[in-house]
Each structure stands twice: as structure tokens, then as C-alpha cells.
C-alpha positions in Angstrom: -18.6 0.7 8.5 -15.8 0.6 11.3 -13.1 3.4 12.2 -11.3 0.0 12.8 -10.2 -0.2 8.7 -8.8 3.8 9.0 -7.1 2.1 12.2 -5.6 -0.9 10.7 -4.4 1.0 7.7 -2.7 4.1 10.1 -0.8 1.3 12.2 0.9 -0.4 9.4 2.1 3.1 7.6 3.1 3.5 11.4 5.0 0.1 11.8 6.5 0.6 8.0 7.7 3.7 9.1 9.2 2.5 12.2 11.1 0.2 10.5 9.3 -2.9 10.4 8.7 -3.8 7.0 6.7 -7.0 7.9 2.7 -6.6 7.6 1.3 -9.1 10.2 -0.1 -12.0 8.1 -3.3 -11.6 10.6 -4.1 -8.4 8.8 -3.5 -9.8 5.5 -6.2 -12.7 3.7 -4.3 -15.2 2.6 -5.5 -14.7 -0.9 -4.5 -11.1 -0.7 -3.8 -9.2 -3.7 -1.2 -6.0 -4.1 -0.9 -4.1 -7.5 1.2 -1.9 -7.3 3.9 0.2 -9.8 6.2 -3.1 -9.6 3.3 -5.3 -10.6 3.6 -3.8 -14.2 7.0 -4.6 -14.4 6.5 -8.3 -13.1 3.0 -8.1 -15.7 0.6 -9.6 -12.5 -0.5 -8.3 -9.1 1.7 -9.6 -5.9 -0.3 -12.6 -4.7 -1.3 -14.5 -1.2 1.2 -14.0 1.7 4.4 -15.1 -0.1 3.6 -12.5 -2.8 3.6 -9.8 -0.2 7.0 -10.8 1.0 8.3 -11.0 -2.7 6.8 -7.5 -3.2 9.0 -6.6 -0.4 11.9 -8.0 -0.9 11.3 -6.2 -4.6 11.6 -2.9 -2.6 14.4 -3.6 -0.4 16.3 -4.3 -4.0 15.8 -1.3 -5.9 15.2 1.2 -2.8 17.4 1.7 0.4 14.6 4.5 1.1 10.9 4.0 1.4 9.2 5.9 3.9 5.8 6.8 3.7 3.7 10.2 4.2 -0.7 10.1 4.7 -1.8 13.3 4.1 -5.3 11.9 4.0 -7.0 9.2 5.0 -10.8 7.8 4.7 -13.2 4.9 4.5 -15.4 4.6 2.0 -17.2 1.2 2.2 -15.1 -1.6 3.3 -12.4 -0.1 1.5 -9.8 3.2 3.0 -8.1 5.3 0.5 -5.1 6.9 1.9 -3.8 9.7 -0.2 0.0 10.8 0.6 3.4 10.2 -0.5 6.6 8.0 -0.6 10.0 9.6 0.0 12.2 7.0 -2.1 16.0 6.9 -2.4 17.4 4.5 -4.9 19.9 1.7 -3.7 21.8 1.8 -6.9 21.7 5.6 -7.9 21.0 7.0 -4.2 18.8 9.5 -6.1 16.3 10.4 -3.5 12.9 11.8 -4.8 9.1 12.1 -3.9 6.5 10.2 -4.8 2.9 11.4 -4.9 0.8 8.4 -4.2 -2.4 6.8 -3.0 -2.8 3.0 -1.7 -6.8 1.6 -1.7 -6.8 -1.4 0.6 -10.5 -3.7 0.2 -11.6 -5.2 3.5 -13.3 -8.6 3.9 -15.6 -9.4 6.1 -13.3 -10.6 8.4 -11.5 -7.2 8.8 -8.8 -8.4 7.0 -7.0 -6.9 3.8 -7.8 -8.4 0.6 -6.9 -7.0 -2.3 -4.0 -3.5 -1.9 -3.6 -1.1 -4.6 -0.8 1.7 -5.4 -1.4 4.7 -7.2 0.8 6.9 -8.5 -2.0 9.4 -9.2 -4.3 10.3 -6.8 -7.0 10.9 -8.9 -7.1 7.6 -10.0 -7.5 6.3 -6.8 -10.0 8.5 -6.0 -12.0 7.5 -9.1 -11.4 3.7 -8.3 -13.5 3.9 -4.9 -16.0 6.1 -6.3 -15.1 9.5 -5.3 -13.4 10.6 -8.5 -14.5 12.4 -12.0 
């Protein structure tokens, strides 16, 4: 186990926050996989590199808000679980809110991302790496 996965996942929450909505592609396998909220709406997971940017453009469409808040952070395996928030404000309704949520990012070998999940419950996430009732 590495402090290098808690790293990765700090510096792009970082970067996001910052601004930069771009996740470097050398983070990122190319078979990468992101479920998130939006994936149930679309009925499949984000795939590959091109699914990542779709995924973003997705946001930048329904949200002119989308920072980001850790409020906890941990490895456990070759997966981190990052348990936090997302401050959201709607493009179309400018209705700003809070999300509680939790991402689960999976780590190949090659210390890069390979499969990203979003929770809106942190529980579940919790449960999905092991640590949960």
C-alpha cells in the first residue's frame, strides 16, 4: 500500500477545485470506468478517456457550480475512499445546494485509476470497500 493513491486522489480534488476540470489522462487507465449519479440517467458507467470528458462536459451542462469538499480521506487496499461533499449550483435554476457524497477510486497496478465511483451516501461507499455494516 502507497500514501501515493491518498496523494493522487487529494491533487485532483485540488486541481478540480482550482479550476481545472481536466484529470490528466496519465492518472487515468485507458479503460477507466466512472459510475456516478449521471450514469443512471445515461443507464451505463462513463467509459475509457472519452467517457471521462463526456462525463464532464455532462457537468458543465446541468451545473455552473461543482466544487468539491474531503472531509475524509483513506486507503484501503488499492482503492481510497474519500468521504466529503459537493457544493452544486444549477446552470438552469441557479439553485445552489449541498451534496453529501463519497467517490471510491480502484488503483491498478500501475498507480493509475481504473474504475471511479460516486456515492451519494456515504455508507454505501463505506460498505463497497469493506468498511461498512
Amino acid at each position: 500500500m502507497s500514501r501515493g493513491h491518498v496523494e493522487t486522489v487529494r491533487r485532483l480534488f485540488e486541481r478540480w477545485n482550482a479550476g481545472d476540470h481536466s484529470i490528466p489522462q496519465e492518472d487515468l487507465d485507458p479503460a477507466v470506468e466512472l459510475e456516478s449519479p449521471l450514469s443512471s440517467v445515461r443507464g451505463e458507467p462513463y467509459r475509457g478517456h472519452a467517457g471521462i470528458e463526456e462525463w464532464m462536459r455532462d457537468l458543465d451542462e446541468h451545473f455552473v457550480e461543482w466544487r468539491l469538499r474531503v472531509d475524509d480521506v483513506r486507503e484501503v487496499g488499492n482503492a481510497v475512499i474519500a468521504i466529503g461533499g459537493v457544493r452544486l449550483r444549477g446552470r438552469a435554476s441557479d439553485v445552489a445546494f449541498d451534496q453529501p457524497t463519497a467517490w471510491v477510486l480502484d488503483f491498478g497496478t500501475d498507480r493509475r485509476i481504473t474504475r471511479a465511483r460516486i456515492y451519494l451516501d456515504a455508507d454505501a461507499a463505506l460498505k463497497a470497500v469493506g468498511l461498512g455494516k
